[in-house]
C-alpha atoms as one frame of an Amber mdcrd trajectory, in Angstrom:
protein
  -1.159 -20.765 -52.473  -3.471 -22.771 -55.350  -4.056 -20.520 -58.076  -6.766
 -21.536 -60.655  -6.069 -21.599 -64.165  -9.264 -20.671 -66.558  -7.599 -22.076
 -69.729  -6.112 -25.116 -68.377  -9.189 -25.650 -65.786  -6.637 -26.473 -63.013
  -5.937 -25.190 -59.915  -2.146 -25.599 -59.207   0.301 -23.908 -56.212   1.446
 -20.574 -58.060   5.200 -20.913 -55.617   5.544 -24.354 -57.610   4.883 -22.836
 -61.082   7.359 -19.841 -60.067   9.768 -22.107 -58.792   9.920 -24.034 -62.436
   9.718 -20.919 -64.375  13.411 -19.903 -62.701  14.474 -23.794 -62.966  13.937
 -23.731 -66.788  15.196 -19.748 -66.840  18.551 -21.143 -65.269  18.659 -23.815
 -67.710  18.088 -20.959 -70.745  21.051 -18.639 -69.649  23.613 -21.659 -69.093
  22.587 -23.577 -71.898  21.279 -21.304 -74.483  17.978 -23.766 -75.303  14.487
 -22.051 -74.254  14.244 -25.051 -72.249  10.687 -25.764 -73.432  11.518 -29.584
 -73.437  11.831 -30.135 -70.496   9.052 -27.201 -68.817   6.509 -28.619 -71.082
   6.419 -32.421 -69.555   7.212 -30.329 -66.206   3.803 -28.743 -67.049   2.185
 -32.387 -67.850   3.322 -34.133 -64.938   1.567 -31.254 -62.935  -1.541 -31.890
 -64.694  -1.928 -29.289 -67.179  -3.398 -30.413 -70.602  -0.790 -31.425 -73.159
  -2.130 -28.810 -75.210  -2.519 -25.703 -73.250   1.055 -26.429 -72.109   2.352
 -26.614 -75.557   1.115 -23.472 -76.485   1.603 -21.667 -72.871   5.338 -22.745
 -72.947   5.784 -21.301 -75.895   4.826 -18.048 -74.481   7.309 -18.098 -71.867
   9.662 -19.303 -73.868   9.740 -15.945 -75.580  10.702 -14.141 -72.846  13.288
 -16.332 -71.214  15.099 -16.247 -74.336  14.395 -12.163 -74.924  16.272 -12.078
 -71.447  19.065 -14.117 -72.411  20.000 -12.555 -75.681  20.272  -9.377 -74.189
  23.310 -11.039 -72.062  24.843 -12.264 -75.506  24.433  -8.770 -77.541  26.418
  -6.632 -74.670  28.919  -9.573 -75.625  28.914  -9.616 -79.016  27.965 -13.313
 -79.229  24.713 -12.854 -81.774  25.469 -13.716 -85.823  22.262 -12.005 -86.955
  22.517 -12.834 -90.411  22.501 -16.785 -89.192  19.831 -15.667 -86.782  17.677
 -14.060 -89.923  18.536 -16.600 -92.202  17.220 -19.595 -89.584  14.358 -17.234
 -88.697  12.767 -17.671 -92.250  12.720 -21.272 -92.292  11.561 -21.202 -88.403
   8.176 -19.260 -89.366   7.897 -21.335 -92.222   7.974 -24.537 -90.087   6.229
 -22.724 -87.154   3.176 -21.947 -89.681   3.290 -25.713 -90.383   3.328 -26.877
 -87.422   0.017 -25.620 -86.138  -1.955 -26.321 -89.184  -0.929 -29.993 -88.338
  -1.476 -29.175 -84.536  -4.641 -28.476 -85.114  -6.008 -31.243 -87.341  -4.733
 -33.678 -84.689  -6.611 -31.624 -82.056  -9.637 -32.093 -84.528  -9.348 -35.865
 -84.235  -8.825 -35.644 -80.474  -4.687 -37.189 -80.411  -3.050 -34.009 -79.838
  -2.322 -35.231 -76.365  -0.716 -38.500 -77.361   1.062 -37.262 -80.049   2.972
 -34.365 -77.927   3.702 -37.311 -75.491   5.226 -39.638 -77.788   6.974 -36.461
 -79.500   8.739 -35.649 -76.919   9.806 -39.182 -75.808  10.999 -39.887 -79.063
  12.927 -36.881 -79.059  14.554 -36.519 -75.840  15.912 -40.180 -75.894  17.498
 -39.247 -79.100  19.275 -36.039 -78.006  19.885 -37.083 -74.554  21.485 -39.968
 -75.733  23.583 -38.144 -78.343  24.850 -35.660 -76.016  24.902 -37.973 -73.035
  27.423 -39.898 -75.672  29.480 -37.108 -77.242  29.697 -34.822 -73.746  31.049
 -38.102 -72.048  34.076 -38.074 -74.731  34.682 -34.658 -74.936  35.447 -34.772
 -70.774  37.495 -38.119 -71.837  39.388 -36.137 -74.140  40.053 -32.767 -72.061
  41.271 -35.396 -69.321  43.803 -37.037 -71.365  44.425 -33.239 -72.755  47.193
 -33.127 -75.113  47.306 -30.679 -77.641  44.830 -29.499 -79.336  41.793 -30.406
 -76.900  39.317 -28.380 -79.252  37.791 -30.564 -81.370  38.821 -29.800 -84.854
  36.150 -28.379 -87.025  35.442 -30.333 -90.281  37.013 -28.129 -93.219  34.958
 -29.171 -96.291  31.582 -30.807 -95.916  28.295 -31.058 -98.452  27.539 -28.427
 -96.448  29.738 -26.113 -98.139  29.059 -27.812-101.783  25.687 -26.797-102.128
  24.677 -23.279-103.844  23.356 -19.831-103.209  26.355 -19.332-100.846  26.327
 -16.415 -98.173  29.152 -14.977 -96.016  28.479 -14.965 -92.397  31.052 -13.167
 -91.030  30.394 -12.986 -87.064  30.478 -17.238 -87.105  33.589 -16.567 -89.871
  31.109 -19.015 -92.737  30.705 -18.957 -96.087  28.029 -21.914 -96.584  24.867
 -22.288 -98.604  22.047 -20.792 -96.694  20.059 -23.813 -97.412  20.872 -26.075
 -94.622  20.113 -22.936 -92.166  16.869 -23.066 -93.553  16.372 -26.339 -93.293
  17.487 -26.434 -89.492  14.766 -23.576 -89.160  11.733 -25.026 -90.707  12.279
 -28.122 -88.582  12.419 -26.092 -85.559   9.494 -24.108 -86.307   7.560 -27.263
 -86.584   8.472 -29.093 -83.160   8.214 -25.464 -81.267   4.261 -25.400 -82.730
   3.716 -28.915 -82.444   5.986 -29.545 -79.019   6.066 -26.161 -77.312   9.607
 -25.745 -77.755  12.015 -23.336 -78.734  14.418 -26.145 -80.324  17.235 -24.799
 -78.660  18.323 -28.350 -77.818  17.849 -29.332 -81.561  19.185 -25.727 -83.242
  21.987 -25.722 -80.881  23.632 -29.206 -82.003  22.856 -28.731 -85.622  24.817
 -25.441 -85.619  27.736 -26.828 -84.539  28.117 -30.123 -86.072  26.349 -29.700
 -89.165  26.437 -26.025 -89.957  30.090 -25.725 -88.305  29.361 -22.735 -85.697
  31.813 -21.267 -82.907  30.177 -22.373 -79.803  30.524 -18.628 -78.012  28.715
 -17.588 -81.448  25.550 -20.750 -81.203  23.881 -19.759 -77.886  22.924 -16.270
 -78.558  22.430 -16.793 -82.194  19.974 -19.850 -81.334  18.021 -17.385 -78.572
  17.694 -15.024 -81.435  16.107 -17.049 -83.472  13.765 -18.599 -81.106  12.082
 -15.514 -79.918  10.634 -14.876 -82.994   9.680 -18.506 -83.634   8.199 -18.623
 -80.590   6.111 -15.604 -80.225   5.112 -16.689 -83.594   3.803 -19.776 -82.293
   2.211 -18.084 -79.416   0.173 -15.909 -81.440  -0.825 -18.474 -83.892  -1.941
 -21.038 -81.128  -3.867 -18.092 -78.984  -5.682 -17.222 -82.085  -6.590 -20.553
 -83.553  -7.137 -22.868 -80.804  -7.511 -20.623 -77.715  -5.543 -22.443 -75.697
  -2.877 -19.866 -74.062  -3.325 -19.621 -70.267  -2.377 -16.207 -69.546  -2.139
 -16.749 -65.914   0.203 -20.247 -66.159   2.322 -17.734 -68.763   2.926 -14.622
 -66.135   3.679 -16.789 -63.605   6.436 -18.610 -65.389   7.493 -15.806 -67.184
   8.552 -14.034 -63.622  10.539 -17.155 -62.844  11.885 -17.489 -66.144  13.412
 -14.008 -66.576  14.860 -14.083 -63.300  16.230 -17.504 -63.683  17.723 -17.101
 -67.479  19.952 -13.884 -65.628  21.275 -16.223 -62.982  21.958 -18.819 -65.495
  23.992 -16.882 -67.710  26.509 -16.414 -65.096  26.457 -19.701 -64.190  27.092
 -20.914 -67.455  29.918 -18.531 -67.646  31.735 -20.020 -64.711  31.440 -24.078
 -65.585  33.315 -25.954 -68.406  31.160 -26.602 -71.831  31.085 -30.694 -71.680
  30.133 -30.501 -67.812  27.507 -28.119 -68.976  26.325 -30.642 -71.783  26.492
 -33.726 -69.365  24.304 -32.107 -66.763  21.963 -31.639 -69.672  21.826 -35.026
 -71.473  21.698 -36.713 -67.819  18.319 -34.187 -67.387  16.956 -35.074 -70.415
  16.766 -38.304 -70.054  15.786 -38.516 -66.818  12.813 -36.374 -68.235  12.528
 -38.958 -71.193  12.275 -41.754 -68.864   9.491 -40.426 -67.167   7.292 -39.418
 -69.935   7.535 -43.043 -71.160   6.639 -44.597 -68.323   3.940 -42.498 -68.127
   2.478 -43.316 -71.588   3.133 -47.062 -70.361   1.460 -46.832 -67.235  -2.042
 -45.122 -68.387  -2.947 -47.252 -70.879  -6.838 -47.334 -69.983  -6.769 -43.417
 -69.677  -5.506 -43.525 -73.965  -7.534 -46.094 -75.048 -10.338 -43.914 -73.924
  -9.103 -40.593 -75.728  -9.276 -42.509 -78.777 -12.692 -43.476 -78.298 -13.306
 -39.907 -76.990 -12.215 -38.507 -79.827 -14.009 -41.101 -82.424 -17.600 -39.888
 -81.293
């Protein structure tokens, strides 16, 4: 069943797009990430543009996450102050992110750029939670006491000022690295088409010190409104939101993020986080070879975009 997609000017079998929508949905609800990294290079090797995918994904994003966080708020598992507080600095970054977007679309690299983004960034957190995933199930094996990893008491994190008391994580930390955490998310979901769940989600743990039961929902908070941020901002500025591509990943999504939150309730956290990293990079791996593969087809967007 090809469906033809006016934005993207591809026709593409609307079963297949489905079928990834509820993949990435899955992923969403076990893992709390809008799963936007790895739908977006889904959505290249299909052969939709780099940047109708990055600003589609977005889109569905939205409501993957929408349907997940209403899983975590009937459990009590969303800090909204956290959520607010990274929220600000997501816009921010989110704003920033498509005013660079769309200079490089000006000078014809968007494309690359998204590319190399992503395999840049996906070896670097698979890796990382390939790594630290690999010891955690090391450590639960050889489980004596004590198998939680002990949080860090007193870190920079807590010596910096304009302090605020988040009491559903149990904080009281300077609101600055939240920020921080949010602009840089808002800038990879504008330039990347991702929610930055699989960025936010690390850096509340380790750096901001988060309960894990307390990170997922918190992160989906905060990446709806990124998200849908980013959405509007790309539909508006560069027109390049395929309505069509978005509905039919959206179904899948929404169905998929339900089925994943059970899921996710039923497996341990570092199996979870190994499945993940091993995806990742298997993801990563692609995307580079890619790149490495079509070198006549990049030479010739530079020239393309030089005229």
């Amino acid at each position: 069943m090809q469906i033809y997609l006016p934005i993207a000017e591809v026709s593409v079998n609307a079963f297949l797009l489905l079928g990834l929508g509820g993949m990435v949905g899955i992923l969403s609800g076990m893992f709390g990430v809008g799963g936007g990294f790895l739908m977006t290079p889904l959505l290249f090797f299909i052969g939709i543009p780099p940047a109708v995918a990055v600003a589609t994904e977005a889109n569905q994003i939205v409501a993957s996450s929408f349907s997940g966080v209403l899983a975590h708020f009937r459990r009590k598992t969303v800090d909204l102050k956290m959520g607010t507080v990274l929220l600000v600095g997501g816009l921010t970054g989110a704003a920033l992110g498509v005013v660079v977007f769309n200079y490089l679309k000006s000078l014809g690299q968007v494309d690359l750029l998204v590319k190399l983004c992503y395999v840049v960034f996906l070896g670097i957190i698979g890796s990382l939670m390939f790594v630290e995933s690999v010891n955690a199930i090391r450590k639960a094996r050889g489980a004596t006491a004590g198998a939680a990893p002990k949080r860090r008491q007193r870190t920079w994190v807590h010596a910096m000022p304009m302090k605020m008391r988040f009491r559903t994580s149990g904080l009281y930390i300077s609101v600055i690295p939240p920020l921080i955490v949010g602009v840089v998310v808002g800038i990879l979901s504008a330039i990347m088409g991702v929610g930055g769940g699989f960025i936010m989600v690390p850096a509340m743990i380790y750096l901001l010190g988060m309960p894990t039961k307390v990170v997922v929902g918190t992160s989906l908070f905060q990446i709806i409104f990124v998200t849908g941020f980013t959405t509007m901002l790309h539909a508006t500025t560069n027109y390049t939101v395929d309505v069509v591509l978005a509905v039919l990943l959206l179904v899948g999504g929404v169905i998929g993020a339900q089925i994943g939150t059970r899921i996710g309730v039923k497996m341990k956290a570092e199996q979870l986080r190994v499945l993940l990293a091993l995806m990742v990079l298997v993801v990563c791996g692609k995307l580079a070879l890619d790149l490495l593969l079509q070198p006549s087809e990049l030479y010739s967007l530079g020239a393309a975009g030089g005229h």
